[in-house]
C-alpha positions as CSV (number, residue, x, y, z in Angstrom):
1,X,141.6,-193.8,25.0
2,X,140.8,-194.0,21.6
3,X,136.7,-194.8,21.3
4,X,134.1,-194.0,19.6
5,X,131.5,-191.6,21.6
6,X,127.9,-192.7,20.8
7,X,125.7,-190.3,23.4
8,X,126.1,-189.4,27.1
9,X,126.9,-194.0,28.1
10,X,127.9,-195.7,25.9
11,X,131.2,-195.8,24.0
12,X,132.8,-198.4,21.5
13,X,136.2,-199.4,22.4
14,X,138.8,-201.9,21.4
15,X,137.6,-205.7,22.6
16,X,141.5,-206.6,23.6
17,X,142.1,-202.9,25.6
18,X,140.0,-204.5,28.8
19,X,141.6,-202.2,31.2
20,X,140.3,-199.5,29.6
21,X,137.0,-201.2,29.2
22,X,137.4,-202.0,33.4
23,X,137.7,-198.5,33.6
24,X,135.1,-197.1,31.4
25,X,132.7,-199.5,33.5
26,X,134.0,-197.8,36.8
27,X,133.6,-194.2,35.6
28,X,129.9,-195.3,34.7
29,X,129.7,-195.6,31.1
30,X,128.8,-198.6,29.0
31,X,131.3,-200.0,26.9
32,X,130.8,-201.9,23.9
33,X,133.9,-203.9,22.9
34,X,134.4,-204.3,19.1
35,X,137.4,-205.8,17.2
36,X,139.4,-202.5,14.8
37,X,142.8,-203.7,15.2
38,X,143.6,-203.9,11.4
39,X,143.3,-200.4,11.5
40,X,146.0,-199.8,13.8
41,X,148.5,-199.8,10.9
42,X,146.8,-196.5,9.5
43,X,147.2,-194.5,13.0
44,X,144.7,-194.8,15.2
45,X,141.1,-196.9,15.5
46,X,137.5,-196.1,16.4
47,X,137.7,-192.1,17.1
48,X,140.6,-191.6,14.3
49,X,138.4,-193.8,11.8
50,X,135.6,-192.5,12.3
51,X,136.7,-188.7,13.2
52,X,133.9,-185.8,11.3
53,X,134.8,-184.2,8.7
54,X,132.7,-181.5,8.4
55,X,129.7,-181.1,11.4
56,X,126.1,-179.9,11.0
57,X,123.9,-178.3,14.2
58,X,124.9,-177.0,17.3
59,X,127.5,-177.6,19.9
60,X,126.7,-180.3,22.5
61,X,128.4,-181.2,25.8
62,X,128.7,-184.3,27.3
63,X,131.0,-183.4,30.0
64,X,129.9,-182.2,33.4
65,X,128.9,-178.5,33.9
């Protein structure tokens, strides 16, 4: 499950992982499928690529309560 998080929806995932995207869809977020498979080769792809380095504000939860 390797995505990129954009708010409390929607979520970037792979384009070719569509069971995972079937799945996302089911749980009631809002995928949106993009192509990152040349980054495969470098260990990961849209969390790992684009994983913070260093975080300004406060703490925020998506999850439920």
């Amino acid at each position: 499950m390797n995505m990129l998080v954009i708010d409390e929806r929607q979520v970037i995932a792979e384009r070719h992982h569509t069971g995972m995207l079937r799945a996302l869809e089911a749980w009631g977020f809002e995928p949106i499928p993009c192509d990152l498979l040349h980054y495969a080769p470098f260990g990961g792809s849209f969390h790992c690529a684009t994983l913070d380095i260093r975080r300004r504000g406060t703490l925020e939860s998506y999850g439920p309560d």
